[in-house]
N, C-alpha and C positions, 0 to 999 in steps of 0.2 A: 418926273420931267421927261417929254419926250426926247430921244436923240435925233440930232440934226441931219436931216435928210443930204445924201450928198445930190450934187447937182453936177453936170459935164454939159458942157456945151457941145453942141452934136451937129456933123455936119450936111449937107445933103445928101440923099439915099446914092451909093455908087463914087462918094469918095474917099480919099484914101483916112483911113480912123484904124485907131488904135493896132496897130499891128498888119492890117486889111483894109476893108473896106465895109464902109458903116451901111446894112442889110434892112433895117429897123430895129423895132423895138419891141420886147414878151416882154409878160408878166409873169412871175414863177414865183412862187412862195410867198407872194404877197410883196415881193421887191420888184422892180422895172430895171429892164438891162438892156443894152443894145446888142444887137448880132451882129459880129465881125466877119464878113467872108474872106475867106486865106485868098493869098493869090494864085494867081493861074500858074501851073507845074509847079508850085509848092504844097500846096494842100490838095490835089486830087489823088488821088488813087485809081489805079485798071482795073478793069474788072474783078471781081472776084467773090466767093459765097460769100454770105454773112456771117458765118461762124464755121470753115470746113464743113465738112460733111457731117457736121452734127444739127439735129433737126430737134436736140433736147431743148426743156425750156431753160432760158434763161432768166435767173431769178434777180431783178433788179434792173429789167429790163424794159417796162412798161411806161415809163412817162411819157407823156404827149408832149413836152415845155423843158426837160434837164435832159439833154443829149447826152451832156458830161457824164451825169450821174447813169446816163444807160450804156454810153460808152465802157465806163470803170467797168461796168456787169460783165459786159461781154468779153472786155478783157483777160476778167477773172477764171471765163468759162471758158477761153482759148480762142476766141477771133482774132486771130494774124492781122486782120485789116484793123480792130480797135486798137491792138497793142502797136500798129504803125501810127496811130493816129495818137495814143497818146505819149508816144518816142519821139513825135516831130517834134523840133524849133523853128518856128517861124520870125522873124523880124526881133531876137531876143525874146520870144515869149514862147512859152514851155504848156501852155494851158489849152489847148487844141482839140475839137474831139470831133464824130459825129453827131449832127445834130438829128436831134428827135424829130417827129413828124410836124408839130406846128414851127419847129425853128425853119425845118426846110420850107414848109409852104412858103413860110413868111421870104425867104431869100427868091424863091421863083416869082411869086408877087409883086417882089420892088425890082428885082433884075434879069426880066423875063426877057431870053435873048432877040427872042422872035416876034413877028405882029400874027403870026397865026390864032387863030378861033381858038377859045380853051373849051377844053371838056365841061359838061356839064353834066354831069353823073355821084350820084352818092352825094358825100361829104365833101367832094373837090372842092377847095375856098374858105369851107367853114374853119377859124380858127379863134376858138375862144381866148388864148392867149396872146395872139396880137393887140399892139396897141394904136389903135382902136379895133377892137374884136371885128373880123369879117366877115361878109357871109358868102354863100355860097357863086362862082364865077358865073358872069354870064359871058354870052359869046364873047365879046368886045373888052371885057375886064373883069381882069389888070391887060393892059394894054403892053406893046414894047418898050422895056425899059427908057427911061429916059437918058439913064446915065451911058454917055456915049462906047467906053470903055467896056460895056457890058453886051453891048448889042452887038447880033450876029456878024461874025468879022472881024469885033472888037478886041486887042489883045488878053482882055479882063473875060470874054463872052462864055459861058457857061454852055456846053454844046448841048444840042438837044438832044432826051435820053433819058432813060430811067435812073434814079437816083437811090441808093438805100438808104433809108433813116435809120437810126440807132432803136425806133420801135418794134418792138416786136409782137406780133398781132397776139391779142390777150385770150382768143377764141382756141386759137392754135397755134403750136411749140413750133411748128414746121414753117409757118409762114412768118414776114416782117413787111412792114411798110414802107413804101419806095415813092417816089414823083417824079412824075415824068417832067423834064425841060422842054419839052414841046407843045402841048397843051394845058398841060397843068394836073392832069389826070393821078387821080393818086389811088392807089390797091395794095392789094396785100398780096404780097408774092414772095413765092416757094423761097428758102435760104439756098436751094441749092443752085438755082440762079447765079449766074454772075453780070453783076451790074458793078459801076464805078461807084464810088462815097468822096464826097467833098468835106473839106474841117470848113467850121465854124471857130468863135472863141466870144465869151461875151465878157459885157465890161458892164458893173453893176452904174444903174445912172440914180437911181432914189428906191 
């Protein structure tokens, strides 16, 4: 007998849900969750590397869709910026990490601050774990968020700018992937970098 799928009523991209504010919705392990983005000066972080000046690999650090589960890694391996991120308490919840590369797309896509062109390069867009999977940006879309609170000015608004994901590029130990808030453009770049990291948190929906 199968077990009962749960269900949550969900609300529109950019309003306040569970803890945050509802991002949309991955796929990971075969379960559908929704991505929460923290709020503004509680969940971002200043610039900083991805893991000090270490450029070793991080083993457990490769998902494209479980942030959490690459956050834990880099914790383990001494990133100062994972171990703040999984220290924080946000709104009574304790469950906060960096998100991996497709959770971040997915947050730029629904609450892109800007009405600027997005890049159209590589992989920029493609993300097989969004729900519905998408493909790659063209000039025009994803367009300026709709949700008011997110756009540029907005108290909620995501500044443009490179972003680190909790991925870590699988080619090489030295580099991780990042997205930019201003076109969407996403690469692999040096850890020793310093760029800001935003929490997520997600909330299983079936």
């Amino acid at each position: 007998m199968n077990a009962p799928e749960t269900r949550i009523a969900l609300p529109a991209i950019g309003e306040a849900f569970a803890g945050g504010f509802f991002a949309g919705l991955i796929e990971s392990g075969g379960s559908r969750f929704a991505i929460i983005m923290s709020p503004a000066g509680e969940g971002r972080h200043r610039d900083t590397e991805w893991n000090g000046h270490s450029l070793e690999t991080v083993e457990g650090a490769l998902s494209y869709c479980d942030g959490r589960a690459n956050t834990k890694a880099m914790a383990e391996a001494g990133s100062e910026v994972a171990k703040w991120a999984l220290g924080r308490r946000i709104a009574d919840r304790e469950d906060w990490y960096i998100p991996a590369l497709d959770e971040l797309e997915l947050v730029y896509r629904n609450l892109k601050p800007t009405a600027k062109e997005n890049a159209c390069y590589a992989r920029a867009g493609i993300n097989l774990h969004a729900v519905p999977p998408t493909l790659p940006y063209t000039r025009t879309e994803p367009g300026q968020t709709t949700a008011a609170a997110f756009q540029a000015g907005g108290e909620q608004a995501i500044e443009p700018g490179y972003y680190w994901s909790s991925t870590q590029d699988a080619g090489d130990s030295g580099w991780a992937w990042g997205q930019y808030f201003g076109n969407g453009d996403q690469g692999h770049v040096h850890k020793s970098n310093e760029y800001p990291a935003l929490l997520v948190r997600r909330e299983l929906i079936q």
